[in-house]
C-alpha positions in Angstrom: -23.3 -65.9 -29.5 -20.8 -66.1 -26.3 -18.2 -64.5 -28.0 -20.5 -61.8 -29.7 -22.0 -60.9 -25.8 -17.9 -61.0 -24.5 -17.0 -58.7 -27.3 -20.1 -56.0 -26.9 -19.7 -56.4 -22.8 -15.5 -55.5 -23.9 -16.4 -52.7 -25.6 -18.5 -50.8 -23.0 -16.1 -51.1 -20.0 -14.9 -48.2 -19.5 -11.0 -47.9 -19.8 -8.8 -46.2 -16.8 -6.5 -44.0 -18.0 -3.2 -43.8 -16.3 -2.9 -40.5 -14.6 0.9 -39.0 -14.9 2.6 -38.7 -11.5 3.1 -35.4 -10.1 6.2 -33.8 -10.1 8.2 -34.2 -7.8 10.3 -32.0 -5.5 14.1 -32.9 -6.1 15.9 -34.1 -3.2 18.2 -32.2 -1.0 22.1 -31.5 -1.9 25.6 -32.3 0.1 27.8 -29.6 -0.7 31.4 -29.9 1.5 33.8 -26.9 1.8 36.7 -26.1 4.2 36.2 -29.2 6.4 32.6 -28.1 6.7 29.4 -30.0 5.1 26.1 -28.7 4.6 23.1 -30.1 3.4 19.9 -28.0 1.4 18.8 -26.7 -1.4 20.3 -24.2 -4.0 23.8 -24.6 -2.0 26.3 -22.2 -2.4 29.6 -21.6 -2.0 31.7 -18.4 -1.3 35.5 -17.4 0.4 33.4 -17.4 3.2 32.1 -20.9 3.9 28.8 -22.4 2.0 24.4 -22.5 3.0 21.8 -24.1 1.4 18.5 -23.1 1.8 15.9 -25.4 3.9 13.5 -25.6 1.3 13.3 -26.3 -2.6 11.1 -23.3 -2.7 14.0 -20.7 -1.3 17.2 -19.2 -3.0 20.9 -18.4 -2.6 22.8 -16.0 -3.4 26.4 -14.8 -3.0 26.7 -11.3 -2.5 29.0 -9.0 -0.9 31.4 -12.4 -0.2 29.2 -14.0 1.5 26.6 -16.8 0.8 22.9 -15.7 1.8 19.7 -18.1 1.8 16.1 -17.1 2.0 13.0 -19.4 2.0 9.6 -17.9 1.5 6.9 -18.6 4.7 4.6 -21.6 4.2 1.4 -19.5 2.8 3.5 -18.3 0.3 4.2 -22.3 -1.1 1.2 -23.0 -0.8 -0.5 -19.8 -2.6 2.3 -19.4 -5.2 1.7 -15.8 -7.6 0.3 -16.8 -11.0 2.7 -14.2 -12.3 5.6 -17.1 -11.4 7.2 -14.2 -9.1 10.4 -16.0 -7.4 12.7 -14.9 -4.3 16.0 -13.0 -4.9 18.7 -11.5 -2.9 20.0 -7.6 -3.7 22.9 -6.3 -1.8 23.6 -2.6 -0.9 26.7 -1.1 0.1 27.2 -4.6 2.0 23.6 -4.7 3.3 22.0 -7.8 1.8 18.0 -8.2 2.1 16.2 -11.6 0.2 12.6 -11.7 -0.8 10.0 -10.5 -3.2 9.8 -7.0 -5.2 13.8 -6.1 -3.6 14.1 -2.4 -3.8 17.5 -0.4 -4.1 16.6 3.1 -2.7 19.7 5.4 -1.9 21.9 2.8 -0.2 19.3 1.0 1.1 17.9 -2.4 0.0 14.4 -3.8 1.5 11.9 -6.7 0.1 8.8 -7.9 0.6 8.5 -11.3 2.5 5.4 -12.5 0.0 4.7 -11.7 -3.8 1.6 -9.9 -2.9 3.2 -7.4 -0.9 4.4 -3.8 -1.9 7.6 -1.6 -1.4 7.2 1.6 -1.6 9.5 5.4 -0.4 9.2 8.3 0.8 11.1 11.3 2.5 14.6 9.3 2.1 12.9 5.9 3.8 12.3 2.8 2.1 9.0 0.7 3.0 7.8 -3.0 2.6 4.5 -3.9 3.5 3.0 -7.6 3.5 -0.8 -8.2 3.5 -1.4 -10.6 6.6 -1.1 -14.5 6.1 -5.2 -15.0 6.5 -5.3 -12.4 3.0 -3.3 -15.0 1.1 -5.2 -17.9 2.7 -8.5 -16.9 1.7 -7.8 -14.9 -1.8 -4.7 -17.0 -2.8 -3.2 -16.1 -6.3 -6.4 -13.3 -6.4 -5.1 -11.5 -3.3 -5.7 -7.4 -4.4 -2.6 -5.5 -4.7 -2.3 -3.3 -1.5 -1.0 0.6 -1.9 1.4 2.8 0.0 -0.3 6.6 0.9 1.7 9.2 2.4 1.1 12.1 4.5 3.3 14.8 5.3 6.1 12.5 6.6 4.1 9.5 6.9 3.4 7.0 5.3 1.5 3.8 5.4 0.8 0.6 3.4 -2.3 -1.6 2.9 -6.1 -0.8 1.7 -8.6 1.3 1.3 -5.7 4.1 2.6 -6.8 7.2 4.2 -4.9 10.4 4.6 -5.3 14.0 6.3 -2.6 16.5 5.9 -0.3 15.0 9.3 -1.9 11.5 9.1 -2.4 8.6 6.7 -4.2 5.1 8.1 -5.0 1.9 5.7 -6.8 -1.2 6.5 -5.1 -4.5 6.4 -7.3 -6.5 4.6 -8.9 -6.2 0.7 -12.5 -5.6 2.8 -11.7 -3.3 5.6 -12.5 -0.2 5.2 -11.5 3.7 6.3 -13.5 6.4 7.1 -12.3 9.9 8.7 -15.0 12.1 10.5 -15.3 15.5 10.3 -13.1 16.0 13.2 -10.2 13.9 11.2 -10.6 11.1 13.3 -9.6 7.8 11.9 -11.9 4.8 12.2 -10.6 1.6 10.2 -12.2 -1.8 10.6 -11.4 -5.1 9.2 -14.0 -8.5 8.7 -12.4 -11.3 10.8 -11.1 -13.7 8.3 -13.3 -16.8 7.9 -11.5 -19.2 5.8 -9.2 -21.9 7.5 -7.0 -23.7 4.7 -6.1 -27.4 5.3 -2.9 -28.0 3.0 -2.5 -32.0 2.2 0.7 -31.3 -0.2 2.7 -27.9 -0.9 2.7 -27.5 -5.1 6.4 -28.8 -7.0 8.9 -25.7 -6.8 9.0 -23.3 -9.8 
């Protein structure tokens, strides 16, 4: 009867599974080069001497002869793009700019410091716009695509855009708003951001 109770008692306990480690982020690089040594990630090595970039999340590049490292700000590792958007370098006409969405626009080469922002030109000018750092706290992956609106020779980036003939104003968060009166006076307002993220871990690099 003993055994019969040990067996039935056996067969109810629950069983742990083993949960599968995370992954982890792979450990930094040595890379030596004309009597120099430097230590990163994604090191590189050009005619010109060699960089690594501070964090597994950032890239280099050689371009133009030179080596060139970029590493995304912290919201952006910790609010990665579902789309699996990554940092690059583009070089124009020796001008080298790193980032997200890199534009080329007649000789010119800009990018957006985070995946959610937008690049956008007008009248011969190239211009990047990056929602603010509370945006991506609170929305995250979700943040709402901003826009560029242009008036006359101005231009501005962000949302709910506004424009007169001479004048264009957008706010800078998904709920501000912009109204103009019937004098074309801009009024924009945006809600102070309420959420405060507390990050234990950044996620493992794409």
């Amino acid at each position: 009867m003993l055994s019969l109770l040990a067996m039935l008692w056996l067969a109810s306990t629950p069983v742990e599974t083993p949960q599968a480690s995370p992954p982890r982020t792979p450990p930094p690089e040595c890379v030596s080069s004309q009597g120099r040594t430097v230590c990163g990630y994604q090191c590189k090595t050009s005619t010109s001497g060699t960089a690594c970039a501070r964090t597994a999340y950032g890239v280099c590049q050689v371009l133009a002869g030179r080596v060139h490292c970029w590493d995304p700000p912290r919201v952006v590792i910790h609010h990665p793009p579902d789309s699996g958007a990554k940092p690059e370098c583009k070089e124009s006409r020796g001008q080298v700019a790193c980032g997200y969405n890199c534009r080329l626009f007649q000789g010119e080469v800009a990018c957006n410091s985070t995946p959610y922002g937008v690049c956008a030109t007008h009248f011969a000018r190239l211009v990047c716009w990056d929602p603010p750092e509370s945006v991506i706290h609170q929305y995250g992956a979700d943040t709402a695509r901003p826009r560029c609106l242009n008036a006359s020779e101005t231009v501005s980036c962000g949302y709910d855009c506004k424009a007169t003939r001479t004048e264009v104003r957008c706010a800078s968060t998904p709920d501000g708003v912009c109204r103009i009166d019937d004098n074309d006076v801009f009024t924009c307002f945006d809600p102070a951001p309420l959420l405060h993220c507390d990050h234990s871990a950044a996620p493992p690099p794409n």
